[in-house]
N, C-alpha and C positions, 0 to 999 in steps of 0.2 A: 119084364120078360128077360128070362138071361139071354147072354151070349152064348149061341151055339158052335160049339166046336170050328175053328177055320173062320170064322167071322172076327167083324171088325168089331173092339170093345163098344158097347153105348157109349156116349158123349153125354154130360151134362152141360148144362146151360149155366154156362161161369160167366160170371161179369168181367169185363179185359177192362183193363185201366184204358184210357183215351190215351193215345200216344202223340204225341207232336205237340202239345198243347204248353205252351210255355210255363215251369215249374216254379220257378225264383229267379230275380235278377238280385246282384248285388253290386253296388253301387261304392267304392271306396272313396274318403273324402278326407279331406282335411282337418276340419275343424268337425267334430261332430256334434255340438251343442248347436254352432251356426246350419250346419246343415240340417237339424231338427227342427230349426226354425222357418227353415225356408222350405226344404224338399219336405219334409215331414209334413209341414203345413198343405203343402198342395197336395201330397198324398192323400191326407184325409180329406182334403175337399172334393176328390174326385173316386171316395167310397172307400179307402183303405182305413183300418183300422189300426192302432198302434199295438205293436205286438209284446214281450218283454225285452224289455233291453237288457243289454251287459253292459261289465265297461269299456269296450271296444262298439260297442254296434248297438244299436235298433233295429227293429223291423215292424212292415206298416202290413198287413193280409185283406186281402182282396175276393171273391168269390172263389179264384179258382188259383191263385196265384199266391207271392206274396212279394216283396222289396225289402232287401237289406242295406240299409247305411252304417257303413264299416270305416272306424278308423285303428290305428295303431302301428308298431312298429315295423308292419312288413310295407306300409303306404310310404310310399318317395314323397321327397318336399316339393315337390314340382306342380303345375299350374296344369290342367287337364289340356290338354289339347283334342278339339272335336275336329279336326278335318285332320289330325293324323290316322293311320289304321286302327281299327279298332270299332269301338260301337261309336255313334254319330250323336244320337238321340233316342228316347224313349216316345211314342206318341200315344197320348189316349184318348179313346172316346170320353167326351166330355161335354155332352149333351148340344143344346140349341147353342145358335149363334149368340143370344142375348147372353147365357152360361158361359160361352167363350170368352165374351167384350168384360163381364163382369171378373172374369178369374184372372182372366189378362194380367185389367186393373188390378185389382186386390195382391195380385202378384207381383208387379211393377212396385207398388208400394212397398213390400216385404224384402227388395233387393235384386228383383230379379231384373233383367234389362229384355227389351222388348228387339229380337232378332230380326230382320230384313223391313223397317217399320218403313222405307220406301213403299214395298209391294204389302205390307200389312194391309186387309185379313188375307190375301189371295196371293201372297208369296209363293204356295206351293203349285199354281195356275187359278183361271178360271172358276173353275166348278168344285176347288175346296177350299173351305171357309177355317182357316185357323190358326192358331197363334202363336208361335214361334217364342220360347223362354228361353234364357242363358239365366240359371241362378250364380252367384256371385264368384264360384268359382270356373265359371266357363261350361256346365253338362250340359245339355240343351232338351229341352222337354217339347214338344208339339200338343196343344192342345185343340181335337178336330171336333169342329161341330157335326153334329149327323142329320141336320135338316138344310 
C-alpha cells in the first residue's frame, strides 16, 4: 500500500547488526612463532580456527568473534604487565570441569604456568570452577567451567 500524503514512510524489516557484541581482540606479543605455540594452541582447543596469517600476525575465528596475535615493530621490548591498566585477562567458556582440569594440564605442559594454584580451581570463589593461565609471557587467560 503506498504512503498517503502527510504520513509516515513504510518501514521495512531490516536486519540491524547486534551491537555490543565483542568484534576482535588483538593481542600484541613478542615472539610470534612462541606465541603460536602456546596462545594459538589453546585458541584452537577452545573452537577457534586458524585464520591467514602475515608476517606480523595471525588470527584464530571464532563463531562470532575472532583473536589476533600481532607482533612487529610498533610492540615495545617489554614484559606484559597484568595488574598494570589495561586489559587483565581474557576468560572463556570452556566447557565441564573435567575439560578445565584436562586444558589446565595440556596447558601447563605447553609453558603456561598455573595462576593462584593456592586457591586452584576456586581461586575466583566458591561457586566458580576455573583455571587461571599466565602463557610465558605473563597475559593471563581464565578458563571457566560452565557446570
Amino acid at each position: 500500500m503506498a504512503d498517503s500524503p502527510g504520513s509516515e514512510p513504510a518501514t521495512e524489516s531490516v536486519a540491524v547488526p547486534r551491537s555490543g557484541r565483542l568484534h576482535h581482540t588483538e593481542i600484541w606479543v613478542r615472539d610470534l612463532e612462541a606465541s603460536r605455540a602456546t596462545v594459538g594452541w589453546l585458541l584452537e582447543q577452545l573452537g577457534y580456527g586458524p585464520g591467514e596469517p602475515w608476517a606480523n600476525g595471525t588470527s584464530y575465528h571464532g563463531a562470532n568473534d575472532y583473536i589476533v596475535l600481532e607482533s612487529g615493530p610498533d610492540v615495545l621490548p617489554v614484559a606484559h604487565q597484568r595488574c598494570a591498566p589495561g586489559v587483565n585477562h581474557l576468560a572463556f567458556a570452556a566447557g565441564s570441569r573435567k575439560r578445565v582440569d584436562g586444558l589446565a594440564a595440556a596447558a601447563i605442559q605447553r609453558g603456561f604456568r598455573l595462576l593462584f594454584a593456592d586457591a586452584h580451581p576456586y581461586a575466583g570463589g566458591p561457586q566458580h570452577y576455573a583455571a587461571y593461565l599466565a602463557d610465558p609471557d605473563g597475559f593471563e587467560f581464565e578458563l571457566v567451567a560452565g557446570d
